[in-house]
Backbone as CSV, one residue per row, in Angstrom:
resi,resn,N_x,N_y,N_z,CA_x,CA_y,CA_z,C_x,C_y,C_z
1,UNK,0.852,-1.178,0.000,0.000,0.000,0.000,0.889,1.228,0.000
2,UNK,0.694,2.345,-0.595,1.453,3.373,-0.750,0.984,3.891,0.177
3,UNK,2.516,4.846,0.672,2.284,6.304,1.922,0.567,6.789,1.704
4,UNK,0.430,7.237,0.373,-0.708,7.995,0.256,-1.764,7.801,0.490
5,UNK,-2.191,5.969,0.051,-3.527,5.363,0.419,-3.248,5.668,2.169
6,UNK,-2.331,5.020,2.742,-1.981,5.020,4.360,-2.585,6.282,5.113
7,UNK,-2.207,7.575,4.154,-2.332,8.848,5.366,-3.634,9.006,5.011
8,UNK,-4.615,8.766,3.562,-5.705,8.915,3.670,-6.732,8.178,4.520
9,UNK,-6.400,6.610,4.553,-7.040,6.150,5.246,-7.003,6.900,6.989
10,UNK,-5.916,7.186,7.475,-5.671,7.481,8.831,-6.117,8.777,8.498
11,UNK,-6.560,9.654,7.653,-6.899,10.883,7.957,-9.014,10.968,8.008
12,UNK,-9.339,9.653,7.057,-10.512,9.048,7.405,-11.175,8.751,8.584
13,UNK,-10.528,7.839,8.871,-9.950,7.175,10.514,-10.282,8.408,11.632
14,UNK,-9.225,9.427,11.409,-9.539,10.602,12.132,-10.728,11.227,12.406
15,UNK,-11.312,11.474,11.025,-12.426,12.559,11.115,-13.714,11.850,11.288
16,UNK,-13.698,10.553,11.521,-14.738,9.780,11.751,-14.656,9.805,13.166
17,UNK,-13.655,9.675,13.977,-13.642,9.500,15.370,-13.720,10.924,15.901
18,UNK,-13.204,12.261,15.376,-13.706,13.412,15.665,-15.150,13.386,15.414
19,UNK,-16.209,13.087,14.061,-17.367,13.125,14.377,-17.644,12.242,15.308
20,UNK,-17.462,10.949,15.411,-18.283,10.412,16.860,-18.208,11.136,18.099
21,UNK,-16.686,11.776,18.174,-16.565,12.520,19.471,-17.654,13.961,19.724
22,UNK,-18.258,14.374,18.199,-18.169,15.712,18.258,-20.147,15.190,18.903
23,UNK,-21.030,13.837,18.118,-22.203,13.660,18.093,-22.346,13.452,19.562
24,UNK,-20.968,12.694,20.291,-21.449,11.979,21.875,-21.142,13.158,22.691
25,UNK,-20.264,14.478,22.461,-19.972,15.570,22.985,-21.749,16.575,23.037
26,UNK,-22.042,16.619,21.710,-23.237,17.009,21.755,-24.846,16.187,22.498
27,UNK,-24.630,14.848,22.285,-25.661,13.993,23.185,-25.679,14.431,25.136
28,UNK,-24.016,14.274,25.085,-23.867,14.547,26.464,-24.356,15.895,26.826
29,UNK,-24.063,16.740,25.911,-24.764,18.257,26.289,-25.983,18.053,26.698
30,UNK,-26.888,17.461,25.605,-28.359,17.544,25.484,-28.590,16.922,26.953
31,UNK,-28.002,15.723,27.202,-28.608,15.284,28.173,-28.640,16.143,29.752
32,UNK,-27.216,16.537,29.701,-26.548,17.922,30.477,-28.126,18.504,30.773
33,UNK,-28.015,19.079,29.765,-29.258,20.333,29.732,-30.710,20.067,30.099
34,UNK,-30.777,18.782,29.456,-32.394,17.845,30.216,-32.109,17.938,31.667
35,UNK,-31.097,17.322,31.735,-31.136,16.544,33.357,-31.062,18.185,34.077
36,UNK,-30.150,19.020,33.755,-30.273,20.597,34.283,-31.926,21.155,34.580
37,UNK,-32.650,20.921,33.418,-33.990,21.627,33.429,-35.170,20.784,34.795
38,UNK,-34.392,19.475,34.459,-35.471,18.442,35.236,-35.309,19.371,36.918
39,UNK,-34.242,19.237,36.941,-33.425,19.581,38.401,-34.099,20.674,38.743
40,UNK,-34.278,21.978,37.734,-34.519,23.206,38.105,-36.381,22.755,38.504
41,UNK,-36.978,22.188,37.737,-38.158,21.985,37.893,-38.335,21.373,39.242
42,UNK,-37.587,20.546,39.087,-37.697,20.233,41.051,-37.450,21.277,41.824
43,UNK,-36.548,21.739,41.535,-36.247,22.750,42.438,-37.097,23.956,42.890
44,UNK,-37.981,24.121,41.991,-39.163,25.313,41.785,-40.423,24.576,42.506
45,UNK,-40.457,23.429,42.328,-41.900,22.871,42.293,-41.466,22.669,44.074
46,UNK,-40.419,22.115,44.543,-39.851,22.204,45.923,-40.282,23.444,46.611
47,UNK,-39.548,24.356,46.079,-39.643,25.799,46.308,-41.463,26.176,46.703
48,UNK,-41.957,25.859,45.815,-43.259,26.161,45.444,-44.050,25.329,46.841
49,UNK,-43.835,24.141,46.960,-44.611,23.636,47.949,-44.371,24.062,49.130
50,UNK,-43.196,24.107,49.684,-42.420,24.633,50.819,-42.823,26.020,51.197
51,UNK,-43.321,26.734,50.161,-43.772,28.383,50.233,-45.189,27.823,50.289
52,UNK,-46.264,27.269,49.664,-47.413,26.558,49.716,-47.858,26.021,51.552
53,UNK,-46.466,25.362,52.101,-46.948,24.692,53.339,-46.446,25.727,54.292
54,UNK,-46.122,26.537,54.578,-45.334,27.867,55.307,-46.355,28.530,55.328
55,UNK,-47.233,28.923,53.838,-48.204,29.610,54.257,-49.479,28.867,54.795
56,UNK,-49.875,27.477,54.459,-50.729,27.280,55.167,-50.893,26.844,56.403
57,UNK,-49.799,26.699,57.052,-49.112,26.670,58.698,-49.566,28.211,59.314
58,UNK,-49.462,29.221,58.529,-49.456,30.511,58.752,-50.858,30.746,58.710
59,UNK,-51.373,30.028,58.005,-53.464,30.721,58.150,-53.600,29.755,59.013
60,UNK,-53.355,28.927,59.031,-53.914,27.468,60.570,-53.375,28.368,61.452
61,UNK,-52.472,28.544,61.916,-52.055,29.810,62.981,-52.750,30.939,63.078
62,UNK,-53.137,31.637,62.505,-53.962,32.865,62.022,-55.117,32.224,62.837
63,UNK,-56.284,31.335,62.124,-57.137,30.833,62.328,-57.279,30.592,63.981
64,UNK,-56.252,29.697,64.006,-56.432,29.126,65.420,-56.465,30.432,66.799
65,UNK,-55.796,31.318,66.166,-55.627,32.635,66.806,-56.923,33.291,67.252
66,UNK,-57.398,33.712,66.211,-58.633,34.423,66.185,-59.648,33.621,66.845
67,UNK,-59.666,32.193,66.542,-60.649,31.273,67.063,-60.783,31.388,68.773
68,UNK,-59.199,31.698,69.338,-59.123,31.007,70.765,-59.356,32.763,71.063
69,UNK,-59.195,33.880,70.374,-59.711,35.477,70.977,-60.838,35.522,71.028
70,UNK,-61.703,35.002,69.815,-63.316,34.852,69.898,-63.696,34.137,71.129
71,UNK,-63.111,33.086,71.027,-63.733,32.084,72.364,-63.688,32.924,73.973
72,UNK,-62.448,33.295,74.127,-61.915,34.612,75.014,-62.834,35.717,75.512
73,UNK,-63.109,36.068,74.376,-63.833,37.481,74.227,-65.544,37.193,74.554
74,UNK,-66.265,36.363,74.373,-67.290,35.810,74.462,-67.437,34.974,75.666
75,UNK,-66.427,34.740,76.155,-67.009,33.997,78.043,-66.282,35.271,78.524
76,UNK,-65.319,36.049,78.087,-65.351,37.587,79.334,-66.306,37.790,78.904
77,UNK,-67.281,38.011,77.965,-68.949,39.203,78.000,-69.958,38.190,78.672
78,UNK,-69.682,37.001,79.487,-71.131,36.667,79.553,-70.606,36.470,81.707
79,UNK,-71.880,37.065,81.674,-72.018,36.987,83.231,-72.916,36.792,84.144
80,UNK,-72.750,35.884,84.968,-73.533,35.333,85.650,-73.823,35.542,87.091
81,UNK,-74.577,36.486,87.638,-75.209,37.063,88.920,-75.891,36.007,89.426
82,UNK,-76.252,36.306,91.243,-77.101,35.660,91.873,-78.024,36.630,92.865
83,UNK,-79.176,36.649,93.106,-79.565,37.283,94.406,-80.473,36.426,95.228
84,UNK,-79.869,36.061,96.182,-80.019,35.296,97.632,-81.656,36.169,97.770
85,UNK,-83.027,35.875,97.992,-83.854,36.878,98.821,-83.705,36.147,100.025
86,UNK,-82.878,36.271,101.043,-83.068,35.603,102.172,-83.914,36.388,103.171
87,UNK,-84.028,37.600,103.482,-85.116,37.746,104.433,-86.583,37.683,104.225
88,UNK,-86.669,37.820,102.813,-88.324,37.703,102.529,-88.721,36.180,102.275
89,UNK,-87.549,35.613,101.392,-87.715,33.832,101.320,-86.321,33.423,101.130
90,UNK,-85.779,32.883,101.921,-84.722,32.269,101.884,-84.191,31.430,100.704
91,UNK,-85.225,30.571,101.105,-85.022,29.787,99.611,-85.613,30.429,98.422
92,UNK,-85.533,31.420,97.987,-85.784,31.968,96.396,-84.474,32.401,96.071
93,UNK,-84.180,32.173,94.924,-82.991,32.394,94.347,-83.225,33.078,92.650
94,UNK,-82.845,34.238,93.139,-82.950,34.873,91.092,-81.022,34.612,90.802
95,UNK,-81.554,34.015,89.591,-80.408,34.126,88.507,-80.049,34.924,87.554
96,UNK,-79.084,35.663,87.341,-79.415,36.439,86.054,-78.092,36.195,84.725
97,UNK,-78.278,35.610,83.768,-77.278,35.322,82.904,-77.547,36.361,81.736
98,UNK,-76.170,37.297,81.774,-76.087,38.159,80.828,-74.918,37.626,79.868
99,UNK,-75.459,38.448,78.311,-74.487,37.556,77.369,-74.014,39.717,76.376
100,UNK,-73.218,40.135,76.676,-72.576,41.652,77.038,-71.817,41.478,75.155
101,UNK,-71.971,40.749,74.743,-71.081,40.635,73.419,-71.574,40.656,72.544
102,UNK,-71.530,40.417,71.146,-71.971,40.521,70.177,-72.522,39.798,68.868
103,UNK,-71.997,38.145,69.629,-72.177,36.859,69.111,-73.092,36.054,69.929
104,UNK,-73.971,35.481,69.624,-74.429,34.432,70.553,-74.284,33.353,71.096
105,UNK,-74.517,32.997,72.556,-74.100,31.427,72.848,-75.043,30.410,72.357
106,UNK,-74.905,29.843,71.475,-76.144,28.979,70.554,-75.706,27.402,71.623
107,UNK,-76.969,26.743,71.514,-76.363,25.176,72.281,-75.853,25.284,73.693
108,UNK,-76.311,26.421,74.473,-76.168,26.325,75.550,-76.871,25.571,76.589
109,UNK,-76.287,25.364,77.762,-76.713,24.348,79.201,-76.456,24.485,80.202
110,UNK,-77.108,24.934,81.503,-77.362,24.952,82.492,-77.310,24.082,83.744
111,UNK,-75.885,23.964,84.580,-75.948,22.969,85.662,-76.231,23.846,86.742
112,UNK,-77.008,23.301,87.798,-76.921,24.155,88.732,-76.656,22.737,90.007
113,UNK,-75.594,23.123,91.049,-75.036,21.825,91.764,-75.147,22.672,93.120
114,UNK,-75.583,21.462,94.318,-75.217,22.082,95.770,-74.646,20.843,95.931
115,UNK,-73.338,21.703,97.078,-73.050,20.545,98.215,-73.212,21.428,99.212
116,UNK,-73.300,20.402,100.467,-73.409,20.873,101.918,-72.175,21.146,102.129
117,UNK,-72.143,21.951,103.253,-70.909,22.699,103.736,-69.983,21.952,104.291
118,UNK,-68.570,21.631,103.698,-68.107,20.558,104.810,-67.949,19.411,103.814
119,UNK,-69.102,18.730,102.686,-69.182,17.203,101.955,-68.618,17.489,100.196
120,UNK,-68.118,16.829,99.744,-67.781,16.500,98.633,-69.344,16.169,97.942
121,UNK,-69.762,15.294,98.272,-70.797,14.956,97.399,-71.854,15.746,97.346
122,UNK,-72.735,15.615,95.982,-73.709,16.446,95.638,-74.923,16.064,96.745
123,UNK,-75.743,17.324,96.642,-76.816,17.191,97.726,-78.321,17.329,96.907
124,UNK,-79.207,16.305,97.776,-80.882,17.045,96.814,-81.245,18.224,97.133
125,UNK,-81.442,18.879,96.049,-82.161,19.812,96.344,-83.306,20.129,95.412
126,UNK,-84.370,20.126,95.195,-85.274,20.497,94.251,-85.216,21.802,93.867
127,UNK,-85.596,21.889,92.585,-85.752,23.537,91.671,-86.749,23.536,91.168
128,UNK,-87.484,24.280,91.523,-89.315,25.101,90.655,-88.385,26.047,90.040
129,UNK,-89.331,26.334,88.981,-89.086,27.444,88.261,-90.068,28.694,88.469
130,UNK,-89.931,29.989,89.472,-91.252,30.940,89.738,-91.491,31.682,88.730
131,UNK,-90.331,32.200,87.761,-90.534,32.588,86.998,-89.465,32.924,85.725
132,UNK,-89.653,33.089,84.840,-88.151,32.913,83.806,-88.344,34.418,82.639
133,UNK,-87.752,35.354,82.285,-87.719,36.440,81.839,-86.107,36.562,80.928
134,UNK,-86.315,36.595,79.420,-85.882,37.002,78.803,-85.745,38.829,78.214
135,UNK,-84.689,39.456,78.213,-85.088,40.938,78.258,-83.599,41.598,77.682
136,UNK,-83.223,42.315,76.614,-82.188,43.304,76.292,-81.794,43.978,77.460
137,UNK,-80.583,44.060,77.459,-79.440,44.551,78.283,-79.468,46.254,78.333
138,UNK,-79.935,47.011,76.820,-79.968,47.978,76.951,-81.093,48.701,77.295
139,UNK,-82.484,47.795,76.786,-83.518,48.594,77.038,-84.512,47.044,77.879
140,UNK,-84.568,47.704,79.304,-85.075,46.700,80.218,-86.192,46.482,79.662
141,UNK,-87.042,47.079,79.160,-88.292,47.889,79.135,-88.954,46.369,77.959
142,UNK,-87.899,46.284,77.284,-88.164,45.894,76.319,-87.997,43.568,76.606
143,UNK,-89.112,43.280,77.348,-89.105,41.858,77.827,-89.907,40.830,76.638
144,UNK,-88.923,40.733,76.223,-90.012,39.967,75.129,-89.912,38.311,75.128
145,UNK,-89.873,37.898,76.514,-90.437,36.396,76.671,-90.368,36.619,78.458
146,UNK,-91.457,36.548,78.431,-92.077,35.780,80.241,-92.621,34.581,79.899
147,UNK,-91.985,33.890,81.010,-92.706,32.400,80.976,-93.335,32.417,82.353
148,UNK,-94.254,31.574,82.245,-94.610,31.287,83.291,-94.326,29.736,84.126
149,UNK,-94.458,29.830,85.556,-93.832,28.763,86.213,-93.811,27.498,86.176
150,UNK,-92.387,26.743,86.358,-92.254,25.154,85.936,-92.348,25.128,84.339
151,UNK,-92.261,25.965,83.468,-92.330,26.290,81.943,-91.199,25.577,81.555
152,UNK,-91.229,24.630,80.576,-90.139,23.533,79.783,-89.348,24.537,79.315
153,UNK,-89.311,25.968,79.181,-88.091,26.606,78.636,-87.548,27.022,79.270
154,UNK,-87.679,27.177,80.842,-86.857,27.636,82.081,-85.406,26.555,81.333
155,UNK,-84.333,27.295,81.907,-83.436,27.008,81.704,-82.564,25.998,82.965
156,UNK,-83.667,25.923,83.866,-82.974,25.224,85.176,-84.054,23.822,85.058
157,UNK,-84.197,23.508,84.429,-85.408,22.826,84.583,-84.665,21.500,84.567
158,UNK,-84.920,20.454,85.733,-84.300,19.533,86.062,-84.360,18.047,85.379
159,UNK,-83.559,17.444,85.456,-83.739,15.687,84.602,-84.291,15.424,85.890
160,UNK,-83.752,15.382,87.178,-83.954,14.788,88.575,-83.980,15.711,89.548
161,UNK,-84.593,15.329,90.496,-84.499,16.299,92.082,-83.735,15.367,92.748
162,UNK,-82.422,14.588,92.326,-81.657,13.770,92.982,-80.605,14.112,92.708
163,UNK,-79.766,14.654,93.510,-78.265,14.718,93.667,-78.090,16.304,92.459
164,UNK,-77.392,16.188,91.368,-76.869,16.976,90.384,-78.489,17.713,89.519
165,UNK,-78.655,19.320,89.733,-79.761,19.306,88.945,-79.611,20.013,87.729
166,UNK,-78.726,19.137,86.798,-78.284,18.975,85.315,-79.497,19.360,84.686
167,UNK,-79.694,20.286,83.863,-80.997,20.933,82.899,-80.907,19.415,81.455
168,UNK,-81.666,19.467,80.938,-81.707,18.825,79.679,-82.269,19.936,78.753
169,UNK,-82.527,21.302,79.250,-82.415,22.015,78.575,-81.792,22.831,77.274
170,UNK,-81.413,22.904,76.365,-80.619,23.588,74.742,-80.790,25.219,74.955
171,UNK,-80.634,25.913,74.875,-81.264,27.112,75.115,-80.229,28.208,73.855
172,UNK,-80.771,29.945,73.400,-79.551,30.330,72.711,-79.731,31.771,73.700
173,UNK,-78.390,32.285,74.197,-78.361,33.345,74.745,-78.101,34.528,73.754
174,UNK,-78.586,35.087,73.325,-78.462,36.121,72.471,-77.349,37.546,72.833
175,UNK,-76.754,37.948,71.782,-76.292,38.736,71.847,-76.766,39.991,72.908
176,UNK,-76.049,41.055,73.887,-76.955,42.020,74.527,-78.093,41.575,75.028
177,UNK,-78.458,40.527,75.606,-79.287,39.726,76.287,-79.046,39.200,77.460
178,UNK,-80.478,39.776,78.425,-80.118,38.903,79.632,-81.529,37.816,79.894
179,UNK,-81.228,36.458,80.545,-81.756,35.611,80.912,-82.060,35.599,82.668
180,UNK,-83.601,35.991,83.004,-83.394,36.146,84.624,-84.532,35.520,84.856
181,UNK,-83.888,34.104,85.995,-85.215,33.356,86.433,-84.701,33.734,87.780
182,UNK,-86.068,33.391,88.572,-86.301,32.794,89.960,-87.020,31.668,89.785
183,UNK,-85.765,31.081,90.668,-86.073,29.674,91.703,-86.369,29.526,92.903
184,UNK,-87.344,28.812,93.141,-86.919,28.319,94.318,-86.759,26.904,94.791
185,UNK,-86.100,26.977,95.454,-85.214,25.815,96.010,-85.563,24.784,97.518
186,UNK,-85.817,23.916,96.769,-86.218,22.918,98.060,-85.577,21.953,98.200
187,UNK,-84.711,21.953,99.202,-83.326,20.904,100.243,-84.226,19.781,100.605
188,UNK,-83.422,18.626,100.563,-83.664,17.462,101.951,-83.336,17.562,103.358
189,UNK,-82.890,18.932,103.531,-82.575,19.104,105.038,-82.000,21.014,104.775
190,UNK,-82.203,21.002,106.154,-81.775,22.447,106.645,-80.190,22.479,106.550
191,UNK,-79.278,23.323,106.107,-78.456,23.489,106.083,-77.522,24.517,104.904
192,UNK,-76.233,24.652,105.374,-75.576,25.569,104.603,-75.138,25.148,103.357
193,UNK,-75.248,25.830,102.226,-74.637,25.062,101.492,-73.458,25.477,100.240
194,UNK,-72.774,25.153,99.835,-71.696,25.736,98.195,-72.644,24.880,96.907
195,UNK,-73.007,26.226,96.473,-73.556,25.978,95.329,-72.929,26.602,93.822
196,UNK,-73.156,26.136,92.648,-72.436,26.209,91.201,-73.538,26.869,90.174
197,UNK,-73.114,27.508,89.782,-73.992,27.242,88.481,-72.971,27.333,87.272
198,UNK,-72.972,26.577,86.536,-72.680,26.140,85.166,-72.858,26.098,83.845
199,UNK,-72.213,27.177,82.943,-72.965,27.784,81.916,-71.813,27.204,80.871
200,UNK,-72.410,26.093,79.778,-71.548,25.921,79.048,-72.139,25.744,77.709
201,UNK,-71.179,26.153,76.548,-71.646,25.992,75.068,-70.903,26.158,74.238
202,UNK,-70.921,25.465,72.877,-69.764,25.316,72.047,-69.226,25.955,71.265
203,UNK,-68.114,26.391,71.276,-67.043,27.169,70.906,-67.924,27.307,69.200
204,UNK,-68.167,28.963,68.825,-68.518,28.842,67.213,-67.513,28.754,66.733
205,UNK,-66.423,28.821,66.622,-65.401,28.660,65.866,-64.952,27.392,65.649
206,UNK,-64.706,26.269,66.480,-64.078,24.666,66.543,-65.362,23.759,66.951
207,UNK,-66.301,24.048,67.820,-66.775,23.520,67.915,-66.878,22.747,69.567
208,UNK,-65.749,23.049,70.036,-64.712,22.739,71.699,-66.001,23.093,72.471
209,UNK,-66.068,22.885,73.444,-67.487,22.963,74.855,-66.542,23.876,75.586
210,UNK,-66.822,25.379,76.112,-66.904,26.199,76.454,-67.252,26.417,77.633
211,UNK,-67.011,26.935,78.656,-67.470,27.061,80.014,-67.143,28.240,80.808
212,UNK,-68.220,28.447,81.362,-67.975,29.491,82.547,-68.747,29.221,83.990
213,UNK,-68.251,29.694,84.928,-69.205,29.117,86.717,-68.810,30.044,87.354
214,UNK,-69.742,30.460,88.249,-70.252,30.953,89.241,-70.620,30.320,90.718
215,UNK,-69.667,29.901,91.809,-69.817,29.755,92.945,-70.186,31.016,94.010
216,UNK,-71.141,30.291,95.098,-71.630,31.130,95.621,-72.020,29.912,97.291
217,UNK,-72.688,30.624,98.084,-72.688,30.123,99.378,-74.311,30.778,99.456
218,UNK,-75.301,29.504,100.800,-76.176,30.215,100.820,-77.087,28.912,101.809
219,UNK,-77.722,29.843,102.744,-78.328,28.674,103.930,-79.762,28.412,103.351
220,UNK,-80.190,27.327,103.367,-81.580,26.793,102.811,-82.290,25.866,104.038
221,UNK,-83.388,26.683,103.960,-84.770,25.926,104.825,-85.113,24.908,104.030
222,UNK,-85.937,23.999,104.808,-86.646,22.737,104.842,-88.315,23.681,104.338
């Protein structure tokens, strides 16, 4: 074979292995550049969720915030008075549940509990209802439900005259509304006693059972 066939072939030789180098130089790019874009797309879509769950950590926080100020703000406005008439009747007892806010307690319930002075355990005491009066906070004037006595919408109105006198009552305290019954109260015996009343209802925001009480002291005839 002559020099000449020789350097052509090897200069063949050459530029064939420069193009393979130049097609797998360029494949490798391409792929370079795929696998680059894939990456960035993760990287965004990462980005993206991570900013996605930050903020919704941030409104569940928000939320939960406002939820537990509402709840806050709505058992400070509601208040619960007592007046003892002990020299004219001992055993009569007015209640008065005011609701001072601007939301209502919807699904509310009424415990009212004695113990004797001195005992852990609950005591009988019976509850009549003498009379039950719904009426605005701002304008007294303005009573727009009297019931009359032992009435199924009294709010004290008992399951039992045994031990705990738990209402099975539902009731809704309205915004700027007050709720004022008299009871009276009939013991199994003469004596002093610590008594509760128990005003509870469910959180509008979660849904959570809500509570507020009122202890008080007070001697009851037979």
């Amino acid at each position: 074979m002559s020099s000449d066939s020789s350097q052509n072939t090897a200069e063949c030789s050459t530029k064939e292995y420069e193009d393979n180098t130049n097609e797998n130089g360029e494949m490798n790019a391409m792929v370079n550049n795929l696998r680059s874009s894939i990456e960035g797309v993760q990287n965004s879509f990462s980005a993206i969720y991570s900013t996605l769950a930050i903020n919704l950590k941030q409104s569940l926080e928000m939320i939960q915030a406002m939820n537990s100020m509402m709840e806050q703000f709505l058992l400070s406005n509601i208040n619960i008075k007592i007046d003892a008439q002990e020299e004219s009747n001992p055993n009569l007892l007015t209640v008065i549940i005011s609701n001072t806010s601007q939301f209502p307690a919807q699904k509310a319930s009424c415990n009212l509990t004695f113990q004797k002075k001195g005992e852990d355990k609950d005591a009988i005491v019976k509850i009549e209802c003498v009379e039950s009066v719904v009426r605005g906070i701002k304008n007294f004037s303005n009573s727009n439900s009297g019931l009359k006595p032992s009435s199924p919408l009294s709010i004290f109105v008992q399951k039992s005259c045994i031990g705990s006198s738990t209402s099975d009552v539902l009731f809704t305290l309205p915004p700027q509304t007050q709720i004022i019954e008299k009871l009276k109260l009939i013991p199994s015996e003469l004596a002093q006693y610590n008594a509760k009343i128990s005003l509870e209802f469910p959180s509008p925001g979660t849904g959570k059972p809500l509570q507020t009480e009122h202890s008080f002291d007070l001697y009851l005839m037979e």
